[in-house]
C-alpha positions in Angstrom: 8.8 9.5 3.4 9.8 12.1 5.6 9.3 15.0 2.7 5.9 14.7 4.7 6.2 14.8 8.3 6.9 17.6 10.0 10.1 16.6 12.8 12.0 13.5 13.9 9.9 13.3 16.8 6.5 12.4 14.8 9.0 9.8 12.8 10.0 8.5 16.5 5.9 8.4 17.5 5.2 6.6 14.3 8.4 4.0 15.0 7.3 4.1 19.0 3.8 3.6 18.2 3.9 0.7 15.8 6.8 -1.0 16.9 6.9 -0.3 20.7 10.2 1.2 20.8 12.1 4.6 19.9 13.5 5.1 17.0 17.5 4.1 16.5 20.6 6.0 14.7 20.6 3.2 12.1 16.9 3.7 11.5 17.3 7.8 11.1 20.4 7.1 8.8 17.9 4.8 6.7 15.3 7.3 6.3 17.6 10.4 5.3 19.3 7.8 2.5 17.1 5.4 1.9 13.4 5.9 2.7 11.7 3.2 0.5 13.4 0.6 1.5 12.7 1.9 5.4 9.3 1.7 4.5 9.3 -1.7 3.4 11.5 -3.0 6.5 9.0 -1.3 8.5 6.1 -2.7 6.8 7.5 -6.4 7.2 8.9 -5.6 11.6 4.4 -3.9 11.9 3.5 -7.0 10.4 6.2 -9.7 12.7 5.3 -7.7 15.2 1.1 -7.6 15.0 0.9 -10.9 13.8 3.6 -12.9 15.7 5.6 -13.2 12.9 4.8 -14.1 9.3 3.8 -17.8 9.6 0.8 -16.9 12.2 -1.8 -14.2 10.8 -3.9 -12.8 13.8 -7.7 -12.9 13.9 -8.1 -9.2 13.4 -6.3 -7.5 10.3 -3.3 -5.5 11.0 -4.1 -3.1 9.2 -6.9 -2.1 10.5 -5.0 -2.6 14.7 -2.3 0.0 13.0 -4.9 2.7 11.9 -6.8 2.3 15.0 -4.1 3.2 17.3 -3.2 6.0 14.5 -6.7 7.5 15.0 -6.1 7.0 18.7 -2.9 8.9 19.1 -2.7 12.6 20.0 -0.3 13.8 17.6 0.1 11.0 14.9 -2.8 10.9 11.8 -2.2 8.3 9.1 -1.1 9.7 5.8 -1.1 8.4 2.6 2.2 6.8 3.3 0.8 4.8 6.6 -1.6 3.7 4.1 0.7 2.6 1.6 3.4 1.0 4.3 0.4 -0.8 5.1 -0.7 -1.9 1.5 2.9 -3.1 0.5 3.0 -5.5 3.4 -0.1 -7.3 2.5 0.7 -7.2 -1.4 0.2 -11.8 -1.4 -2.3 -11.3 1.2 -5.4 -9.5 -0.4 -8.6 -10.2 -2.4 -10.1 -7.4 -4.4 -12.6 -7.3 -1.7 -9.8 -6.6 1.2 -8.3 -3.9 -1.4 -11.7 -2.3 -1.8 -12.2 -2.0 2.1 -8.5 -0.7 2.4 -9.7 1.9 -0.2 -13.0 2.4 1.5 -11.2 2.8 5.4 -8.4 5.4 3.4 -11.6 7.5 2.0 -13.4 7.5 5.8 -10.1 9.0 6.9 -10.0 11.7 4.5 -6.7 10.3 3.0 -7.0 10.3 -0.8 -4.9 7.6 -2.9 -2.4 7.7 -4.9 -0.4 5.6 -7.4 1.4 4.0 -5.3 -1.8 2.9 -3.6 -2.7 1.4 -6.5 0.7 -0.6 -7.6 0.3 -2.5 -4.1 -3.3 -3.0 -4.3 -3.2 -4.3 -8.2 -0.1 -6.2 -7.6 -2.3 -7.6 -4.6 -5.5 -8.6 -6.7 -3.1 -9.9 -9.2 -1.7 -12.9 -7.2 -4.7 -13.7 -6.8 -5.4 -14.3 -10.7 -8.6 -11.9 -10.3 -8.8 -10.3 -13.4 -12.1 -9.0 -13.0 -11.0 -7.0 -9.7 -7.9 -6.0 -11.3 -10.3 -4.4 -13.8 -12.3 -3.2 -10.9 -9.6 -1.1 -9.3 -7.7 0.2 -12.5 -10.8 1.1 -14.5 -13.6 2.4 -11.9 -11.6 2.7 -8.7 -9.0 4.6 -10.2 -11.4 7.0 -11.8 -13.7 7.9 -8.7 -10.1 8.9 -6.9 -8.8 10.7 -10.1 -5.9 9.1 -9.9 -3.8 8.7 -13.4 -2.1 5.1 -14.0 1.3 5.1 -14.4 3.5 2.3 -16.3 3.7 0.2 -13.6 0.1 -0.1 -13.1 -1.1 -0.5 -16.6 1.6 -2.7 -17.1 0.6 -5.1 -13.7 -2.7 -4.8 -15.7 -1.2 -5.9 -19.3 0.3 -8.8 -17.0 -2.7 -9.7 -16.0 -4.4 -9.8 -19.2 -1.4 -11.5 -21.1 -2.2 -14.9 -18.2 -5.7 -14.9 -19.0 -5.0 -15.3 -22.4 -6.6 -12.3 -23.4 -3.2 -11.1 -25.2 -5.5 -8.3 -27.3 -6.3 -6.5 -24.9 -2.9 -6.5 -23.4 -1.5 -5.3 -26.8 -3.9 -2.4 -26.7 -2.9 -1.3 -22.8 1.1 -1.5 -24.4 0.1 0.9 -27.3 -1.7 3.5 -25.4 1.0 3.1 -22.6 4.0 3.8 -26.6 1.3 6.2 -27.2 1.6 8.7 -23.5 
């Protein structure tokens, strides 16, 4: 996570911007050791804080609040890992139609996808027993961003097929996966 910006104090603006406070010596010490899992303890304190806690979803999407003020700042521009924070708090939340607009809003902003993008989004479409947009994303989704699927993605998608009874195909996805 840090790899990619470029100080502490654009880490502080993101932390400062989305959760209206500066960033604490617990929080640095989590990012130098531990930087996924301060992604996803940030992703759940943007979505407490934007929505009023978990139970009570707000009218407007999160999401889109968090890029907004992104866009608006002076020195902070959302990066594939915003994008991504973003995606793996929303992971029971989405339809294949929400992940294609997340897709959609990441293209506008010149922010290109990556695998990661798609584990959250498939995982997303997935609990939502949407085979067809699990298809969607993997097959025609994936191609237009030239992203390659890794195991966790074809196997989220073998998942998929294996509870729609269409065990085949699964078995194919697992061979080409013992294949690569």
């Amino acid at each position: 996570m840090v790899a990619s910006l470029t100080s502490w104090t654009e880490v502080d603006s993101i932390v400062q911007l989305c959760c209206r406070r500066p960033i604490t010596g617990a929080e640095r010490s989590l990012i130098r050791k531990e930087p996924h899992l301060f992604a996803q303890l940030k992703a759940t304190e943007f979505r407490d804080l934007l929505c009023g806690g978990p139970e009570k979803p707000s009218e407007s999407s999160p999401t889109d609040e968090i890029i907004a003020d992104m866009r608006n700042h002076p020195t902070v521009r959302p990066s594939v890992i915003e994008y991504n924070l973003l995606a793996s708090s929303h992971v029971e939340d989405w339809t294949v139609g929400d992940a294609l607009g997340f897709l959609g809003t990441m293209r506008s902003e010149g922010v290109g996808p990556d695998e990661k993008t798609y584990e959250h989004l498939v995982k997303a479409v997935i609990g939502r027993k949407d085979i067809e947009g699990v298809e969607r994303l993997v097959v025609d989704e994936m191609n237009r961003d030239g992203v390659k699927g890794n195991v966790t993605i074809y196997g989220l998608l073998a998942e998929a097929y294996v509870e729609s009874r269409r065990r085949d195909t699964a078995d194919n996805i697992l061979n080409e996966i013992g294949k690569s």
